[in-house]
C-alpha positions as CSV (number, residue, x, y, z in Angstrom):
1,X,5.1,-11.1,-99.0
2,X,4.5,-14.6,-97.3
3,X,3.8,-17.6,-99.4
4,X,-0.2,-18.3,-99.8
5,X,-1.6,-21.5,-101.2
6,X,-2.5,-21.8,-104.4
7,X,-6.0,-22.5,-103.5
8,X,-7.5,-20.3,-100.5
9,X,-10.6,-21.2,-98.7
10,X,-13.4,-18.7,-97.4
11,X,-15.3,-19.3,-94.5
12,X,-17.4,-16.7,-93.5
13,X,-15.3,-13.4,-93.1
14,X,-12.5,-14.8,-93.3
15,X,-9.9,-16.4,-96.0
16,X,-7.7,-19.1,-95.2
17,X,-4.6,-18.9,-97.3
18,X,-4.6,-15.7,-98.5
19,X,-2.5,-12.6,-97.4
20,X,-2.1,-13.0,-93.4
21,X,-2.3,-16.3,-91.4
22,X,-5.2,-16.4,-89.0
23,X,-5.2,-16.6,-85.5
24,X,-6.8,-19.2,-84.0
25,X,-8.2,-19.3,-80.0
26,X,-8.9,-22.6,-78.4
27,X,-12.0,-23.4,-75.8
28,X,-11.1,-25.8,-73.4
29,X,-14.1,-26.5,-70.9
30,X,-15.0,-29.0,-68.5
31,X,-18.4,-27.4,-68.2
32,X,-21.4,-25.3,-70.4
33,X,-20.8,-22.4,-67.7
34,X,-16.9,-22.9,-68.3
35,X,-17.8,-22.8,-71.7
36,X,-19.9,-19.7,-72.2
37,X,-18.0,-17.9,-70.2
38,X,-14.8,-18.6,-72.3
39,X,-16.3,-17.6,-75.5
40,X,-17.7,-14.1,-74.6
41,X,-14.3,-13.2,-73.5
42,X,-13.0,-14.7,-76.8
43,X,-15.2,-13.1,-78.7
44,X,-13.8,-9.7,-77.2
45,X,-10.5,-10.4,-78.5
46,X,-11.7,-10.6,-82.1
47,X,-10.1,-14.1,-83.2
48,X,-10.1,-15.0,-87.0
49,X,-11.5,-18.6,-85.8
50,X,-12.1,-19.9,-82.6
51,X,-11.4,-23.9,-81.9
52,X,-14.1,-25.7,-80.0
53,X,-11.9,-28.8,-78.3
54,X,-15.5,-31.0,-77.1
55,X,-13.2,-33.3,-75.8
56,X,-12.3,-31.2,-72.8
57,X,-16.2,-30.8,-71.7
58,X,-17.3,-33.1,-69.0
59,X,-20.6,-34.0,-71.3
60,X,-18.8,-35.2,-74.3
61,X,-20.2,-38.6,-73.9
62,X,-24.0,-36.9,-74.1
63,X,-24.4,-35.9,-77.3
64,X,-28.1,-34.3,-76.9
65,X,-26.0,-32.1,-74.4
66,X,-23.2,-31.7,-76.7
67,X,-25.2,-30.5,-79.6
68,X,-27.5,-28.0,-77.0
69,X,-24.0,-26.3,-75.4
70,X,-22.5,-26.4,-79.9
71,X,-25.9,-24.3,-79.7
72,X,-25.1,-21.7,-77.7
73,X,-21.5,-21.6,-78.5
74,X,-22.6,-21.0,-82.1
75,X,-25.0,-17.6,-81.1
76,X,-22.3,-16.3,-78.7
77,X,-19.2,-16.7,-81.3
78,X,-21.9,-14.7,-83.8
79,X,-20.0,-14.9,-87.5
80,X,-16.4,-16.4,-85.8
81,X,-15.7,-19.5,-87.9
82,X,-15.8,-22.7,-85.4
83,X,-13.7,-25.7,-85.9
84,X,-15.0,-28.3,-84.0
85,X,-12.7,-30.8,-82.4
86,X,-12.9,-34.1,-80.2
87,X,-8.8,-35.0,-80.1
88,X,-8.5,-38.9,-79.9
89,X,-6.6,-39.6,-76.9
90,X,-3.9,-41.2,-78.6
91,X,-3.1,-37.5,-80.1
92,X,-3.7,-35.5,-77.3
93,X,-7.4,-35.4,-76.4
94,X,-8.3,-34.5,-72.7
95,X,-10.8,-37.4,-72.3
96,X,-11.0,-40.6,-74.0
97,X,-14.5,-41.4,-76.1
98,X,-14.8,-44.3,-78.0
99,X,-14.9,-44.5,-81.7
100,X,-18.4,-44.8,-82.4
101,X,-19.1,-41.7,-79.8
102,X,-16.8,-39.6,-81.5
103,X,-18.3,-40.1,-85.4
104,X,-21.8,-39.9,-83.6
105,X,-20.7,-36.6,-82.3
106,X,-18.7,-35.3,-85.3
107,X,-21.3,-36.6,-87.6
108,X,-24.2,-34.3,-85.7
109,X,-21.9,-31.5,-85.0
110,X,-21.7,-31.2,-88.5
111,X,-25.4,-31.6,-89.3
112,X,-26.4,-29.1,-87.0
113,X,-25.1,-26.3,-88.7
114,X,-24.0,-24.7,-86.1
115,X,-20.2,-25.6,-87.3
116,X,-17.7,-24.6,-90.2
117,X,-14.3,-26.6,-89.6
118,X,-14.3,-30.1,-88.2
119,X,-10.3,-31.9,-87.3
120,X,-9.8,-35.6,-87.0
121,X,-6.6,-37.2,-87.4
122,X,-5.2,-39.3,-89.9
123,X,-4.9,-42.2,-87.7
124,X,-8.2,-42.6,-87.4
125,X,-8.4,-44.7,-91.0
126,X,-10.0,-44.2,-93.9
127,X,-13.4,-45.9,-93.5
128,X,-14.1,-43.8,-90.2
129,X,-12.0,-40.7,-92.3
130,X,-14.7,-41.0,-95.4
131,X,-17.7,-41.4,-93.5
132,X,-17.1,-37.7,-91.6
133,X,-16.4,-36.5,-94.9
134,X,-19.2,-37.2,-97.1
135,X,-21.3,-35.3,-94.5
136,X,-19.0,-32.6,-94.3
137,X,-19.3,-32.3,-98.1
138,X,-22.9,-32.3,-97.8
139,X,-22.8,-29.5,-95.2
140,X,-19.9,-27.4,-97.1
141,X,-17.5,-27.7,-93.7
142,X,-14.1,-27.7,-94.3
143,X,-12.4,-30.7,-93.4
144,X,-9.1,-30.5,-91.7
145,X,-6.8,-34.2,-91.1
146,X,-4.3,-33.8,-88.8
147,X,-1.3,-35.2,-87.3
148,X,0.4,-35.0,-83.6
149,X,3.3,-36.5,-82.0
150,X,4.5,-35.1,-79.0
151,X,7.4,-37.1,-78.2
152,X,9.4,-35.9,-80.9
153,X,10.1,-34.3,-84.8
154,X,10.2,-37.1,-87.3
155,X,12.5,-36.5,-90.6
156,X,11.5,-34.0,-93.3
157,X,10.3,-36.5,-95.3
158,X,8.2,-38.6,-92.9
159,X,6.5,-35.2,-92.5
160,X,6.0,-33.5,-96.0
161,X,4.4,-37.2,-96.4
162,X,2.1,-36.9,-93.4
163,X,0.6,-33.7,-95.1
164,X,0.3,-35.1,-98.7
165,X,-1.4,-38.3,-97.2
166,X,-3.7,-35.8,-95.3
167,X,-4.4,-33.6,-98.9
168,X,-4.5,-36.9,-101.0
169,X,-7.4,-38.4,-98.6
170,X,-9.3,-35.0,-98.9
171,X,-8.4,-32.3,-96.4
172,X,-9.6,-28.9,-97.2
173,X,-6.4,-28.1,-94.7
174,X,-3.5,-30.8,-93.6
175,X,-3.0,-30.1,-90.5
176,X,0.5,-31.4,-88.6
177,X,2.1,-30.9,-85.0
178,X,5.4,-32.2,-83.7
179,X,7.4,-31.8,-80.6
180,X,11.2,-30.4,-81.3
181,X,14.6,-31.6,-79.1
182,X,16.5,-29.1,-80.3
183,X,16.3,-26.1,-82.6
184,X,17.5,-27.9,-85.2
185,X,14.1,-30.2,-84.9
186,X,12.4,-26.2,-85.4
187,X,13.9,-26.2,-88.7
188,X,13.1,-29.3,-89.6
189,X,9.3,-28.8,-89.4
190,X,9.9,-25.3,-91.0
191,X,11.8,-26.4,-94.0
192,X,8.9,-29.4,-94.6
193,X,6.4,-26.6,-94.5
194,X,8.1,-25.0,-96.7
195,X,8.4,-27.6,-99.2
196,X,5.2,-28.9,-98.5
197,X,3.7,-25.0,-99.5
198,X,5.7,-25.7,-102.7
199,X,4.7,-29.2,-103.5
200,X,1.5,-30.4,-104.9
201,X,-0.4,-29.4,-101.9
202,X,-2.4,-26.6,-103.0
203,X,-4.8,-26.1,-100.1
204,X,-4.4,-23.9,-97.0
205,X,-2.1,-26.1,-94.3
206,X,-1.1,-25.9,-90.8
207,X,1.9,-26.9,-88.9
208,X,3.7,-25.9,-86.1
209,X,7.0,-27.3,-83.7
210,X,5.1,-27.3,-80.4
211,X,7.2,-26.3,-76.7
212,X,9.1,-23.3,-75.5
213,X,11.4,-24.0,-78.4
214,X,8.8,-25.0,-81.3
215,X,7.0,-20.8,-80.6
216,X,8.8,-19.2,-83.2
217,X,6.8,-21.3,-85.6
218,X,3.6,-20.4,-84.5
219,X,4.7,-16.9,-85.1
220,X,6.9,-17.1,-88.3
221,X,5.5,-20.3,-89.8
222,X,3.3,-18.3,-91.9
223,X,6.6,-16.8,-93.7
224,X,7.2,-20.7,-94.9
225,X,3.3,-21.5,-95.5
226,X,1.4,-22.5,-92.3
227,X,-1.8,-20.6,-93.0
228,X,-3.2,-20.7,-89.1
229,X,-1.9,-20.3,-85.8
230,X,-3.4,-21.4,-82.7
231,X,-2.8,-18.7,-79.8
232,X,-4.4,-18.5,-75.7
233,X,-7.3,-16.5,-74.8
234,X,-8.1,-18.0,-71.9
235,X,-6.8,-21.9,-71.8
236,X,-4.3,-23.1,-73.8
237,X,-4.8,-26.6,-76.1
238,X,-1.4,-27.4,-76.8
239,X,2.6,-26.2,-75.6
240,X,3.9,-23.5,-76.8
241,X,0.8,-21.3,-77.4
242,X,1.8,-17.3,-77.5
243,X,-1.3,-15.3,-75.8
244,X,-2.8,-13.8,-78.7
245,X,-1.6,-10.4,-77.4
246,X,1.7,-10.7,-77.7
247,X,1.4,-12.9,-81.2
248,X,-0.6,-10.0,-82.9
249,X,2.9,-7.4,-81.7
250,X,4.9,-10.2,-83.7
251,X,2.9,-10.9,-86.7
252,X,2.4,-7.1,-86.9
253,X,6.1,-6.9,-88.0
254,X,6.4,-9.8,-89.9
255,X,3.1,-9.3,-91.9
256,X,2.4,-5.7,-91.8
257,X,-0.7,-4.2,-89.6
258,X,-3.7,-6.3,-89.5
């Protein structure tokens, strides 16, 4: 049996931090069309969650036009839990938005109910960190705080302390993703999930080594406590992504049929 957290989290159907990890698909759009048509064929591969990355659509900067195509996104994806994300650029995001775009957005995302995960990184500070979560509270999303680096694998340590800082300023999940070297970087980020499952840290988290070499951990890094995995449907929002296909063959052996 894999390790769950201590504390599991239910979001619609579905329970974060229980028996299985989830599979997560990502939407990556320029356009509502792009968009639409992403999540009906999503939907027909029965995700546990599907990832809305905004700041991939070409009308991020609109937020009367972000909200309307969150709208739609919302009826097609039916009960799907939604995490709604607009990646800073210096972490990854597709398009770069200014700060007081991207808490307008985030803040009426999660006002229009029409979300029920919202990620923003750690590095954006606590004052900008706070005021997404007091409306998140108000709203009962989940709040994931994340981490990226995709140069490299810090130490153990520099990572079990990315997560605790991300549980100790109020994450429902930590969320971290590093870039490996080597294999040896793979069992770096492994073994700091693993203590990190067996730490303090009591909520669902997420991690996972990203690249060609970093895949077996978004396959097996539920075995050492990662709760989610993000997979491809139809675009991919980070290296490394298994199509979902293939990931439910592995987990299937390493979790029992789902």
């Amino acid at each position: 049996m894999r390790q769950q957290s201590k504390k599991q989290l239910r979001i619609k159907n579905v329970v974060i931090g229980g028996v299985h990890p989830l599979i997560c698909l990502p939407l990556v759009a320029g356009t509502k069309e792009e968009l639409m048509g992403q999540a009906s064929m999503l939907v027909e591969l029965a995700p546990d969650l599907v990832e809305w990355r905004i700041d991939g659509f070409t009308e991020v900067e609109d937020v009367a036009k972000s909200l309307a195509a969150l709208s739609e996104l919302r009826s097609i994806l039916g009960e799907i839990p939604l995490i709604f994300t607009c990646r800073i650029d210096q972490e990854g995001g597709i398009r770069k938005v200014s700060q007081e775009r991207r808490l307008e957005l985030m803040v009426a995302a999660i006002a229009s109910g029409n979300i029920d995960l919202i990620d923003i990184e750690l590095r954006n500070g606590r004052e900008f960190i706070d005021a997404v979560k007091i409306h998140a509270q108000a709203q009962r999303v989940a709040l994931i705080l994340s981490y990226h680096n995709f140069k490299e694998t810090p130490a153990e340590t520099f990572i079990y302390n990315k997560l605790l800082a991300a549980y100790e300023a109020g994450a429902d999940i930590p969320k971290l993703a590093v870039m490996p070297k080597d294999y040896a970087d793979v069992l770096v980020l492994l073994s700091a999930t693993n203590r990190a499952r067996n730490s303090t840290i009591d909520t669902p988290l997420v991690t996972m080594s990203m690249g060609e070499q970093g895949a077996v951990t978004r396959l097996a890094g539920g075995l050492f406590g990662s709760d989610i995995t993000f997979a491809v449907g139809k675009a991919s929002s980070a290296p490394g992504q298994i199509p979902i296909a293939e990931m439910r063959t592995g987990m299937a052996v390493l979790f029992g049929v789902r």
